[in-house]
Structures are given as structure tokens and as C-alpha cells.
C-alpha positions as CSV (number, residue, x, y, z in Angstrom):
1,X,-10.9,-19.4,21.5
2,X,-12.0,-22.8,22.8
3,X,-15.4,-23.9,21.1
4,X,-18.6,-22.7,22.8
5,X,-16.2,-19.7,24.2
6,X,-18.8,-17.1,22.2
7,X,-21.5,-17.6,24.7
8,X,-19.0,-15.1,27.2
9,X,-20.8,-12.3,24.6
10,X,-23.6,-12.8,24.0
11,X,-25.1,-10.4,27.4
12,X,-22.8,-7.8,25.4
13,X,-24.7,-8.8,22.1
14,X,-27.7,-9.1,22.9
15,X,-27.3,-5.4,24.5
16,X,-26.2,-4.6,21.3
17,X,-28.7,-5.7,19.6
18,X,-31.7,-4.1,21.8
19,X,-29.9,-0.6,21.2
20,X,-29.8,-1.1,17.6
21,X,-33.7,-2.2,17.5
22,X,-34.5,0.9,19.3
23,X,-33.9,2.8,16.0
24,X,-31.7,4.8,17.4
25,X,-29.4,4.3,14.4
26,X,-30.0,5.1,11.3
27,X,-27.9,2.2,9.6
28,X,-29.3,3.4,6.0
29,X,-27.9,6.6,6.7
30,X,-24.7,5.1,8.1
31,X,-24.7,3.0,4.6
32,X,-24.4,6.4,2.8
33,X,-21.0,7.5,4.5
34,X,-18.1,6.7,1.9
35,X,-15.4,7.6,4.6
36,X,-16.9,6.3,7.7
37,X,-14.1,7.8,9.7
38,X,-13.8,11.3,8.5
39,X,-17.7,11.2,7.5
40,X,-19.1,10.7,10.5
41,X,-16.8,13.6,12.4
42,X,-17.3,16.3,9.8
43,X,-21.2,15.1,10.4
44,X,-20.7,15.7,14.1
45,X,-19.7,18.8,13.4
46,X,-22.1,20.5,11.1
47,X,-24.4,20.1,14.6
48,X,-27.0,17.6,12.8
49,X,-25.7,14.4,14.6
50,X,-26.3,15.2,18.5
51,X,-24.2,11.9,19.5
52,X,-21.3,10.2,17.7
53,X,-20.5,6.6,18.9
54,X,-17.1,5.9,18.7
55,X,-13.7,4.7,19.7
56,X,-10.9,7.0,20.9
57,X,-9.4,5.8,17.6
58,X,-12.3,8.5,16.0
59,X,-12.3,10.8,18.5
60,X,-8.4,11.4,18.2
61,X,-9.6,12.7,14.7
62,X,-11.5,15.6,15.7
63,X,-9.1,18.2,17.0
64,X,-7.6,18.4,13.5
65,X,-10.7,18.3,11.5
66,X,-12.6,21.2,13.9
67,X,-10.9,23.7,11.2
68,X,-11.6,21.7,8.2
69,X,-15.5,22.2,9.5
70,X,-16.9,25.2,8.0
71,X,-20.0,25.2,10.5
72,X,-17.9,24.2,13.3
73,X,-15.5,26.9,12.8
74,X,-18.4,29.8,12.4
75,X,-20.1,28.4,15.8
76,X,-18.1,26.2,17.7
77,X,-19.2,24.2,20.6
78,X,-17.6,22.8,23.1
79,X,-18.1,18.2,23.1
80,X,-16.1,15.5,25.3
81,X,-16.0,11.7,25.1
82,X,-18.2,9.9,27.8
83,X,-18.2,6.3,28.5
84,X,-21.8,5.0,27.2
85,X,-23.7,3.6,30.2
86,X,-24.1,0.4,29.0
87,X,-25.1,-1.2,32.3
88,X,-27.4,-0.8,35.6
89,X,-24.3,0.8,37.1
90,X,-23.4,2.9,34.4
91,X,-20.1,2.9,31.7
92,X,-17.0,0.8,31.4
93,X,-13.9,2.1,29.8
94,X,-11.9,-0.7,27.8
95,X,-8.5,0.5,27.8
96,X,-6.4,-0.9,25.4
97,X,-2.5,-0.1,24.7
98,X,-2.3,0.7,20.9
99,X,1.5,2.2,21.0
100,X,4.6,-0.1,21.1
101,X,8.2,0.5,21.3
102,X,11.5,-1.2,20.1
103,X,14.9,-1.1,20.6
104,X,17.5,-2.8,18.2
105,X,19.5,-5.3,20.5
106,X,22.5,-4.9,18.2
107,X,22.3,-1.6,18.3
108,X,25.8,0.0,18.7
109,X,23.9,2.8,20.3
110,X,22.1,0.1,22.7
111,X,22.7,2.5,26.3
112,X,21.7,5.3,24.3
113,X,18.3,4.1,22.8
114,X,17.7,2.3,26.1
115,X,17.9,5.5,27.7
116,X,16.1,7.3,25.1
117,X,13.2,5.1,25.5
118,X,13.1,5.4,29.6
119,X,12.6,8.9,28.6
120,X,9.9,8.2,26.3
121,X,7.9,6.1,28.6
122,X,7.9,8.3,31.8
123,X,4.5,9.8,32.7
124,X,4.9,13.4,31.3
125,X,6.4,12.2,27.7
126,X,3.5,9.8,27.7
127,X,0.6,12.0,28.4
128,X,2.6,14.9,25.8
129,X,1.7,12.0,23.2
130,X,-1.3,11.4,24.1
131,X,-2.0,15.0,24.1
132,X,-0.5,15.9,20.4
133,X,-2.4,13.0,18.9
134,X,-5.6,13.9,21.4
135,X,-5.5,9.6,22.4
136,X,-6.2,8.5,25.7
137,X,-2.8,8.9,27.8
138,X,-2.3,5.3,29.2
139,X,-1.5,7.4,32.3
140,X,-3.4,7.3,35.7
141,X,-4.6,11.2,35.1
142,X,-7.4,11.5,32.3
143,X,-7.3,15.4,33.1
144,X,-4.5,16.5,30.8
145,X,-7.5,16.6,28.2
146,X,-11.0,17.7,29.2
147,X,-12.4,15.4,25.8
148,X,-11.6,12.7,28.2
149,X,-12.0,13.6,31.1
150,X,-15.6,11.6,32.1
151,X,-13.4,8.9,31.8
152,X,-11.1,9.6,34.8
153,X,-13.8,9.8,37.2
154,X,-14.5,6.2,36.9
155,X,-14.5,3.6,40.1
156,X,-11.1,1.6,39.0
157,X,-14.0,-1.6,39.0
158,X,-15.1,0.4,35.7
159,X,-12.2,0.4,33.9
160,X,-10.8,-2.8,31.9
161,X,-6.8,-2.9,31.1
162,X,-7.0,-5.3,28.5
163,X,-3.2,-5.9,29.1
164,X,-4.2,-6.9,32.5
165,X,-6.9,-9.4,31.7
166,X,-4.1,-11.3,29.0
167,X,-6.3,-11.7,26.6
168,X,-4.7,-11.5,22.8
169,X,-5.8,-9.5,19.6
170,X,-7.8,-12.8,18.3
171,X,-10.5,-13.0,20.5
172,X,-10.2,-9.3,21.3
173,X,-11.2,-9.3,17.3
174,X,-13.5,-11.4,17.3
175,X,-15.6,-9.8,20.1
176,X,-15.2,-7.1,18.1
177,X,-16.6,-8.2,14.5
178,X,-19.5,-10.0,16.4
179,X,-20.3,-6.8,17.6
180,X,-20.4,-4.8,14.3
181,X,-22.1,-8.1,12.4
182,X,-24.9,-7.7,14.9
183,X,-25.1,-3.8,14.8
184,X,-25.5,-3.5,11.4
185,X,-28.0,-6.7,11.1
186,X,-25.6,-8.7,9.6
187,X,-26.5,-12.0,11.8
188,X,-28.3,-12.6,14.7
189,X,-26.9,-12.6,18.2
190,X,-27.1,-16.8,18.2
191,X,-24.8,-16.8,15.0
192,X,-22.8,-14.4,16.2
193,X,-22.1,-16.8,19.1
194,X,-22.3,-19.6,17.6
195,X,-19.6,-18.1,14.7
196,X,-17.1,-16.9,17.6
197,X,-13.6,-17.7,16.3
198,X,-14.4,-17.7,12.8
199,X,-16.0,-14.3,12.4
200,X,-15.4,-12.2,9.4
């Protein structure tokens, strides 16, 4: 978060930016959706939207909305979640832990929730969470889901524990928000960087 620190996006900006000049977006379109989220999923469905960009955050969505999908339901197809190839060398998979766990230390059940959670953090629990809420299992085995399994084919330089590289949910933020200002034409990719750390 140091100044000048926003010049360590702008490669990822400026890629951002070429993809988005390409017109391969329809950002007025995009405008339109009231419920981005849900919007853009029952879109994917009805078959008019060949490619949704998204997070595994969105794409944990669709198993339970495939029967809320009329034209999905009356034709399914079968889709999976690929990393983009945003590089030369292909895709990079950003994995980031979004599921904590506490135990109360006064507790007077402290062995028992202790236990409990040793349970809960073993690999098959972990990938049977992942599973019912159709998230990437923070597991070595991407196959328990074939919606994600692209991603465990990766070379291990291709994916990115974010809890490995320390860094914390501020600048993990604000790489983020640079990234939707530029997408959507908000600012340029020299704001952008030059905004870094105060980005809205």
C-alpha cells in the first residue's frame, strides 16, 4: 500500500483494458442487468450469452438456479468454469480462502468444538462443502466437481494461494476495484494506478 505500489497492476490493467476495447463486452447491455448476479446466470442460461465471466463466487450460483431456468430446464446443456488465458502461457487460478472458522476459547465444551472442528477441516468434510455450495474445494483434487475441473489440470506455477503470497484484503481490494473502474471505462489505466490505495 506504499505510494507508487499501483504500478505492480498496471500489465493486469492495461490487459484489461485491451479486452474490453475489443468490444467484446457489451457494457450497455451489462448496464441494463438490475441484479447483476442472478441476471447474468439466468442470461447464461436461456443460451444467448455463449460466455459468462465470472468469479467462483457466480458460478457457485448456477446449480440452484438451472431449475429456476425455464429454457435451461427444456434443453439443458452441459458448461464448466475454465481459467481465462489471460497470458502467452495460458490461465492463472487465484485461489483465495473465503470460509473461516471459530472456536469460543471459554467454551465449556472447548475439547469438544476443537474436535468438532478437526473434523470439519479434514479433506473429505472440506470438499462435501465445497460440493453442497458448488465453491471451489480449497483441497488439492479439483475433480470432485467436473464445473471445475479445468482448473485442476493446472501446472502448480499457475495457481496463486493468495494466503501464501500474505497479502491482506486491502490491496487485494483495491486491485480489485481498479480492475472493475477500468472495465467499465470508469478511468483510465494511468488513474487507476495512480489512484491505487484510494480506489472506490
Amino acid at each position: 500500500m506504499k505510494p507508487g505500489a499501483g504500478e505492480y497492476m498496471r500489465s493486469t490493467l492495461d490487459l484489461a483494458a485491451d479486452f474490453i476495447s475489443r468490444g467484446y463486452v457489451d457494457l450497455e447491455s451489462c448496464s441494463l442487468l438490475e441484479n447483476d448476479y442472478n441476471a447474468v446466470i439466468m442470461r447464461f442460461f436461456e443460451g444467448d450469452v455463449p460466455i459468462m465471466l465470472a468469479s467462483g463466487n457466480t458460478v457457485s450460483g448456477t446449480e440452484k438456479r438451472e431449475s429456476q431456468s425455464e429454457a435451461f430446464t427444456a434443453d439443458p446443456f452441459s458448461y464448466s468454469f475454465h481459467p481465462v488465458p489471460s497470458t502467452k502461457d495460458g490461465g492463472f487460478f487465484i485461489n483465495s480462502i473465503s470460509l473461516g472458522f471459530g472456536v469460543n476459547k471459554n467454551s465449556k465444551s472447548l475439547d469438544m468444538a476443537n474436535e468438532f472442528m478437526r473434523f470439519l477441516v479434514t479433506p473429505s468434510e472440506l470438499n462435501e462443502m465445497a460440493r453442497a455450495k458448488r465453491m471451489v474445494t480449497p483441497c488439492v483434487d479439483m475433480s470432485l466437481d467436473g464445473i471445475y475441473a479445468a482448473f485442476g489440470k493446472l501446472d502448480a506455477e499457475h495457481v496463486i494461494n493468495l494466503s501464501e503470497l500474505g497479502l491482506e484484503d486491502t490491496p487485494d481490494s483495491q486491485v480489485r476495484k481498479a480492475g472493475w473502474q477500468v472495465s467499465n471505462g470508469n478511468m483510465t489505466v494511468d488513474e487507476a494506478v495512480e489512484a491505487f490505495g484510494t480506489l472506490e
